[in-house]
TORKOL-199515 format. One record per residue: x, y, z of N, C-alpha, C, O in turn; chain. Coordinates in steps of 0.1 Angstrom, whole numbers, always signed. Example, Ala and Ser with C-alpha at 12.3 -4.5 7.8 and 13.67 -1.06 7.14 Angstrom:
+-------+-------+-------+-------+-------+-------+-------+-------+-------+-------+-------+-------+---+
|  n.c1 |  n.c2 |  n.c3 | ca.c1 | ca.c2 | ca.c3 |  c.c1 |  c.c2 |  c.c3 |  o.c1 |  o.c2 |  o.c3 | c |
+-------+-------+-------+-------+-------+-------+-------+-------+-------+-------+-------+-------+---+
|  +132 |   -57 |   +78 |  +123 |   -45 |   +78 |  +132 |   -33 |   +78 |  +142 |   -33 |   +85 | A |
|  +128 |   -22 |   +71 |  +137 |   -11 |   +71 |  +129 |    +0 |   +79 |  +134 |   +11 |   +80 | A |
+-------+-------+-------+-------+-------+-------+-------+-------+-------+-------+-------+-------+---+
This chain:
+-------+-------+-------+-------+-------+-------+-------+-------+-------+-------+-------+-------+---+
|  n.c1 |  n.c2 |  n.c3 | ca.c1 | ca.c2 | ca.c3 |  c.c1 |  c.c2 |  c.c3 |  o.c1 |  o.c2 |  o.c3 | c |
+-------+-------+-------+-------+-------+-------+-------+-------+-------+-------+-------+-------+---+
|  -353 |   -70 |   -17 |  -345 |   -68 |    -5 |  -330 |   -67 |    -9 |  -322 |   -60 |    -3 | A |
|  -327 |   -77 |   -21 |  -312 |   -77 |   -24 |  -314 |   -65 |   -29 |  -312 |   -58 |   -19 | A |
|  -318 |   -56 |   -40 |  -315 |   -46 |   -46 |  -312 |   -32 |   -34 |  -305 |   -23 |   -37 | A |
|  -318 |   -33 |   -22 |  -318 |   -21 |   -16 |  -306 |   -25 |    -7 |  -299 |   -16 |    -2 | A |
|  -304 |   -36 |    -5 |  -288 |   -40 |    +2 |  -276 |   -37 |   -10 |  -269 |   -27 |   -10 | A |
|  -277 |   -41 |   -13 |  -268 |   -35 |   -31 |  -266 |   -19 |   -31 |  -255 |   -14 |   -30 | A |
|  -277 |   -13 |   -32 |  -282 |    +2 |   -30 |  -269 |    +8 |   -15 |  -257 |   +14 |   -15 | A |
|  -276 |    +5 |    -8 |  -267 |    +9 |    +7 |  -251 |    +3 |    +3 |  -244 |   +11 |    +7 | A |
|  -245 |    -5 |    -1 |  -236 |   -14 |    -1 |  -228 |    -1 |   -17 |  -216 |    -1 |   -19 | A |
|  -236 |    +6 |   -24 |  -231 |   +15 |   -35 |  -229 |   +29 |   -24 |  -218 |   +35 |   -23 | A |
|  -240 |   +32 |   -17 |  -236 |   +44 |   -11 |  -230 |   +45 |    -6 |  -227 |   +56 |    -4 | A |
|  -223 |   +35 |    +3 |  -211 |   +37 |   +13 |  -200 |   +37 |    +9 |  -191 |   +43 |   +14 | A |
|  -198 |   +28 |    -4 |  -186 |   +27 |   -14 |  -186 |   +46 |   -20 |  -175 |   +51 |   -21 | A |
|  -195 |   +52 |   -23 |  -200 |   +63 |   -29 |  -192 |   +76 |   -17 |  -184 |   +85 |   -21 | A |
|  -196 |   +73 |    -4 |  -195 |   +82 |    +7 |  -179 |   +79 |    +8 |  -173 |   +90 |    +7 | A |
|  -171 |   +65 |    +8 |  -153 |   +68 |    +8 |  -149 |   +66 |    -3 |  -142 |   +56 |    -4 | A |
|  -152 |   +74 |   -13 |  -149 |   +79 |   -26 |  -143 |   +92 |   -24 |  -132 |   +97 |   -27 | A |
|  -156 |   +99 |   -16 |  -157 |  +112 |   -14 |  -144 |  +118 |    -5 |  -138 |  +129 |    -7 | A |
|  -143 |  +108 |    +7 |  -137 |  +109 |   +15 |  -124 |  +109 |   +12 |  -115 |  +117 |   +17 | A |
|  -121 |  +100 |    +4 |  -113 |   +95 |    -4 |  -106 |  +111 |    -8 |  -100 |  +117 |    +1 | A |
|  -109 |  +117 |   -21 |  -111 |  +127 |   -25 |  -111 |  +138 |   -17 |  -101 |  +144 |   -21 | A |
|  -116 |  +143 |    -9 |  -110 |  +151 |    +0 |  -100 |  +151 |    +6 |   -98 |  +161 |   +12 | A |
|   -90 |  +139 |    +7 |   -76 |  +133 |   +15 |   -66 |  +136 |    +3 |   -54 |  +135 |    +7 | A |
|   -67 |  +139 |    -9 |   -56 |  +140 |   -19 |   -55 |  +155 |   -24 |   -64 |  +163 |   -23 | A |
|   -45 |  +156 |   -27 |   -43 |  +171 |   -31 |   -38 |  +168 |   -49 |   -31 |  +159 |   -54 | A |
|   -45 |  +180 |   -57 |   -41 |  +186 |   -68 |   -35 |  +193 |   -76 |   -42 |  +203 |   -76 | A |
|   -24 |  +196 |   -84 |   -21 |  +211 |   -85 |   -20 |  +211 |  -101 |   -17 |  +202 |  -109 | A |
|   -23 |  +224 |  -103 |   -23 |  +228 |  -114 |   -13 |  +241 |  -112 |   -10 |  +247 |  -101 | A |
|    -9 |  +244 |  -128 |    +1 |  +257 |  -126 |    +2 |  +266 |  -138 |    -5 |  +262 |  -148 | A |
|    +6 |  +273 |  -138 |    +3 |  +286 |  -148 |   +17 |  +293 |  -151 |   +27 |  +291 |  -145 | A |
|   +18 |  +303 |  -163 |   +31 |  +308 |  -160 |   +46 |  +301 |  -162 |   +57 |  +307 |  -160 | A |
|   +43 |  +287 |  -166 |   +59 |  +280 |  -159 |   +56 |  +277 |  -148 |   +66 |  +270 |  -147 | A |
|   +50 |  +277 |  -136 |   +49 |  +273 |  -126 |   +52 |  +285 |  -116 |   +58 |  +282 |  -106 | A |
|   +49 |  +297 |  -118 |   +50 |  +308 |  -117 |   +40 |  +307 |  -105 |   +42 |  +309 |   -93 | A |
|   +28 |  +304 |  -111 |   +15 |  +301 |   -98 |   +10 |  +290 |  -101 |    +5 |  +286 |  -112 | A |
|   +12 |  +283 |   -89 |    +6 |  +269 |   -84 |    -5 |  +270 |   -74 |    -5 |  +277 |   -64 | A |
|   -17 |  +262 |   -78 |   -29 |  +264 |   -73 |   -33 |  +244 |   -67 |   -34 |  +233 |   -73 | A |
|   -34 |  +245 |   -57 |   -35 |  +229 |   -55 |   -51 |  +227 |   -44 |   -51 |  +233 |   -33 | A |
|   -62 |  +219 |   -48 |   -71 |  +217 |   -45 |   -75 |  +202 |   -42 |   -71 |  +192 |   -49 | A |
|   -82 |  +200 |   -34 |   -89 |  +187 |   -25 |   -94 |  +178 |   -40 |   -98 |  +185 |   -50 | A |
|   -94 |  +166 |   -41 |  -101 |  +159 |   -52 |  -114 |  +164 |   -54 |  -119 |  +162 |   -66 | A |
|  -120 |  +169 |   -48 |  -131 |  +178 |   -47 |  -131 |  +190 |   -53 |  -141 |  +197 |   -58 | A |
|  -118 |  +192 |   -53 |  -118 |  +207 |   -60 |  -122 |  +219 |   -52 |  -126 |  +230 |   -57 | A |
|  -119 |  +215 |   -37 |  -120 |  +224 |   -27 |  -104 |  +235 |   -30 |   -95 |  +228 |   -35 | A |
|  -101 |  +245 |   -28 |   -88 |  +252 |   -28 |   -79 |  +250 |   -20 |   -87 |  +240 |   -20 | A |
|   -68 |  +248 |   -12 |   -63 |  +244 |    -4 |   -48 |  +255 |    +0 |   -43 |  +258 |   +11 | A |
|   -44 |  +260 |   -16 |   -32 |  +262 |   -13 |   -32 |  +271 |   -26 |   -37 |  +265 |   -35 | A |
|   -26 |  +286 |   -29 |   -18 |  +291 |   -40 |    -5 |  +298 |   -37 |    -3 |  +305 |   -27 | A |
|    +4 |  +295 |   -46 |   +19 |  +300 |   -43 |   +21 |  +310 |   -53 |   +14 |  +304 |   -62 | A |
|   +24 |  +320 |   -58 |   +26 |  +332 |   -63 |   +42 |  +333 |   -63 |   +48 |  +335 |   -52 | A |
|   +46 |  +333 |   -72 |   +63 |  +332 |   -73 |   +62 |  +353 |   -74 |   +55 |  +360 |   -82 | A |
|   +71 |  +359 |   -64 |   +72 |  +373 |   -67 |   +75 |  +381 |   -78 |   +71 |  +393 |   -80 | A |
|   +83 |  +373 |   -87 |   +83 |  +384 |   -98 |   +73 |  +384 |  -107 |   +74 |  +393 |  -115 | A |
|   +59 |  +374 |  -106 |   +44 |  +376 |  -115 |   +36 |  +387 |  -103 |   +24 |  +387 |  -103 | A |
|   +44 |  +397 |   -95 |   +34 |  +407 |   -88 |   +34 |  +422 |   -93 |   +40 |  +431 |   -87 | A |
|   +30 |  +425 |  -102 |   +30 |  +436 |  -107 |   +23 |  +447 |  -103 |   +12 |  +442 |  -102 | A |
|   +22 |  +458 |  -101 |   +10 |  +462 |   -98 |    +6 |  +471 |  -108 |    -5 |  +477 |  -110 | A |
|   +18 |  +471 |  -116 |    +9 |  +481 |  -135 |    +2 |  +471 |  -138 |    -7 |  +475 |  -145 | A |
|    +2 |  +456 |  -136 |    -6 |  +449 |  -146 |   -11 |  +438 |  -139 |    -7 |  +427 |  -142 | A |
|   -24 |  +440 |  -127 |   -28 |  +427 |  -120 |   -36 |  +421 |  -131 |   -38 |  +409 |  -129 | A |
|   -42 |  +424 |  -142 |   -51 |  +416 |  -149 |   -42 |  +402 |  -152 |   -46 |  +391 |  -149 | A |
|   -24 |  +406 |  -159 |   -18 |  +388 |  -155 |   -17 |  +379 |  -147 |   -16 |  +367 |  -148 | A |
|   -18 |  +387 |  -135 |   -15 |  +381 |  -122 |   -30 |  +374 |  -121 |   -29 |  +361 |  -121 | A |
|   -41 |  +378 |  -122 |   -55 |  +373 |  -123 |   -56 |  +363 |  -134 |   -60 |  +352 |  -131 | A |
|   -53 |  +365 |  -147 |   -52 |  +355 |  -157 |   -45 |  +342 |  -153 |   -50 |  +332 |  -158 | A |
|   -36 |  +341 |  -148 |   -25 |  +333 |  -141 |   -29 |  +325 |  -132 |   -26 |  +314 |  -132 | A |
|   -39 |  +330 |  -120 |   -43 |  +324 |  -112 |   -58 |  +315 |  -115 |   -63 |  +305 |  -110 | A |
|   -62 |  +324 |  -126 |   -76 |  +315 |  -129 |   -71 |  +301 |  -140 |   -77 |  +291 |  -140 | A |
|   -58 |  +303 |  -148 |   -57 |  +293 |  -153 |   -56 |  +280 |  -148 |   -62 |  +269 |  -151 | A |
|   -45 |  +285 |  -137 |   -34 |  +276 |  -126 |   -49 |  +266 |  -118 |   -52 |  +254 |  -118 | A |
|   -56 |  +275 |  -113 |   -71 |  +267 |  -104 |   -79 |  +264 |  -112 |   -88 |  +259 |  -106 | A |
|   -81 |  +264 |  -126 |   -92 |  +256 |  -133 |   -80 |  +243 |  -138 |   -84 |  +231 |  -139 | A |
|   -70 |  +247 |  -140 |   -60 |  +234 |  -144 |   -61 |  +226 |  -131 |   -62 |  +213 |  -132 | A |
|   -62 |  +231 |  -121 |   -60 |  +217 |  -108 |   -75 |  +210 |  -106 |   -78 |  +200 |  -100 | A |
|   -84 |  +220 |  -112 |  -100 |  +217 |  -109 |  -104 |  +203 |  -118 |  -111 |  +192 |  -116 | A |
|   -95 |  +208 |  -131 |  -100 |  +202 |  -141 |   -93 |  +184 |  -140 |   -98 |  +173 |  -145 | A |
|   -81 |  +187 |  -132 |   -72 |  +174 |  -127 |   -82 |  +169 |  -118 |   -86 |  +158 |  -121 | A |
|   -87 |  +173 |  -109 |   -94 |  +164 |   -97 |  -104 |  +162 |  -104 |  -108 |  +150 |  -104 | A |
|  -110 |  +169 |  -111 |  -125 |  +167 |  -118 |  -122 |  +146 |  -131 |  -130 |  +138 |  -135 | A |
|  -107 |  +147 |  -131 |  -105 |  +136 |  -138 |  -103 |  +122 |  -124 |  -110 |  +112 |  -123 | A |
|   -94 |  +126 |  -116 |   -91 |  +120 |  -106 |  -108 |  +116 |  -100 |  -108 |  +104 |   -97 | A |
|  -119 |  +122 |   -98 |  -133 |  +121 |   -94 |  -136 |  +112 |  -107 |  -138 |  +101 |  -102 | A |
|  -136 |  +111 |  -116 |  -141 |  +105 |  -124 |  -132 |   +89 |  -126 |  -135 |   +79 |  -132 | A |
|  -124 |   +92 |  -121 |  -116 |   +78 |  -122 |  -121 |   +67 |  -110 |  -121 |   +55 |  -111 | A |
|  -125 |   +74 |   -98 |  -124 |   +66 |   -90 |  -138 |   +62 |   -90 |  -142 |   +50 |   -86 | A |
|  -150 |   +73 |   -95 |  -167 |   +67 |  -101 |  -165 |   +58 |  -106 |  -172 |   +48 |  -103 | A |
|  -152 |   +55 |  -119 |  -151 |   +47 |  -125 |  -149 |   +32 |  -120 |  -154 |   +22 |  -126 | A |
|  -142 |   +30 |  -112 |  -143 |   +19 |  -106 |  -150 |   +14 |   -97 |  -150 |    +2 |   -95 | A |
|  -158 |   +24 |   -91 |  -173 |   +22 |   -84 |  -184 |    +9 |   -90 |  -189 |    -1 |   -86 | A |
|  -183 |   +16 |  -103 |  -193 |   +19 |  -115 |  -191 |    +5 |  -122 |  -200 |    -1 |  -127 | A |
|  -177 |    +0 |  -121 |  -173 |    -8 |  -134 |  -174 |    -4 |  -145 |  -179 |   -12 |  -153 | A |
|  -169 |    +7 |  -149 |  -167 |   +19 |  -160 |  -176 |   +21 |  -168 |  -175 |   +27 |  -179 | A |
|  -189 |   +15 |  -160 |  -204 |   +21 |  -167 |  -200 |   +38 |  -166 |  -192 |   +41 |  -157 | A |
|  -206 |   +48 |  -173 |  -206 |   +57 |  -170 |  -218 |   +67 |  -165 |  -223 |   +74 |  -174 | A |
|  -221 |   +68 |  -157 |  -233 |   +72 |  -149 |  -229 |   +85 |  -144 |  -218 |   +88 |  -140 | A |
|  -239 |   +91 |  -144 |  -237 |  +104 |  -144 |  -239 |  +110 |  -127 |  -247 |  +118 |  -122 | A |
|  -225 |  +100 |  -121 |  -226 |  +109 |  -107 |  -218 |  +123 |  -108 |  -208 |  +128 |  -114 | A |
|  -227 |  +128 |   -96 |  -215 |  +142 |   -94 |  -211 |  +142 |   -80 |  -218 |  +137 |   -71 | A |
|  -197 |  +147 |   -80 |  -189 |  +148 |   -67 |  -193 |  +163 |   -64 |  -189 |  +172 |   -72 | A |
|  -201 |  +166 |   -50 |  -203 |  +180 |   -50 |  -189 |  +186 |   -48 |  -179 |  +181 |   -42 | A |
|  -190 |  +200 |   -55 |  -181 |  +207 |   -59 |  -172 |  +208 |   -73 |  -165 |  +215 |   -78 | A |
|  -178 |  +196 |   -76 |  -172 |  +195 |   -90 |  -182 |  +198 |  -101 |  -178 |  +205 |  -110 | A |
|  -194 |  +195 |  -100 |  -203 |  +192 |  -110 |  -206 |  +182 |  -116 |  -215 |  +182 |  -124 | A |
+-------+-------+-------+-------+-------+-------+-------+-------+-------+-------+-------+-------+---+
């Protein structure tokens, strides 16, 4: 009976992790900060800023390069921030939870 009170007593700690995580913003940037991409600890999208002079239209493949950098840099920040706070869940066992959306 203790172990499944323990159990419930991890998942709710588990559920305002998440919540947790959803309430903070991330950003990553590209370019010099040319394009800033900022996402939910989740790694939900929230926000990209596009500085005008990276709009080219002879050359959208930079503009595309730039932006996938800028959002896997902010993914890859929350994806650490997600793992920080498992970590204190956990007592820095490392167990292999996933925050959906992150992996």
């Amino acid at each position: 009976m203790k172990i499944l009170q323990q159990a419930q007593e991890m998942q709710g700690k588990f559920q305002k992790i998440q919540e947790d995580l959803q309430n903070i913003t991330v950003t990553g940037t590209a370019g010099g900060g040319m394009v800033t991409a900022e996402v939910s600890g989740t790694g939900q999208i929230r926000r990209m800023k596009i500085d005008p002079s990276v709009i080219n239209s002879a050359d959208p493949e930079m503009l595309e390069d730039l932006i996938v950098v800028a959002l896997a840099e902010a993914q890859k920040k929350a994806q650490e921030q997600a793992q920080a706070e498992m970590g204190k869940l956990t007592g820095g066992m490392n167990l292999p939870f996933k925050i959906p959306g992150l992996g």
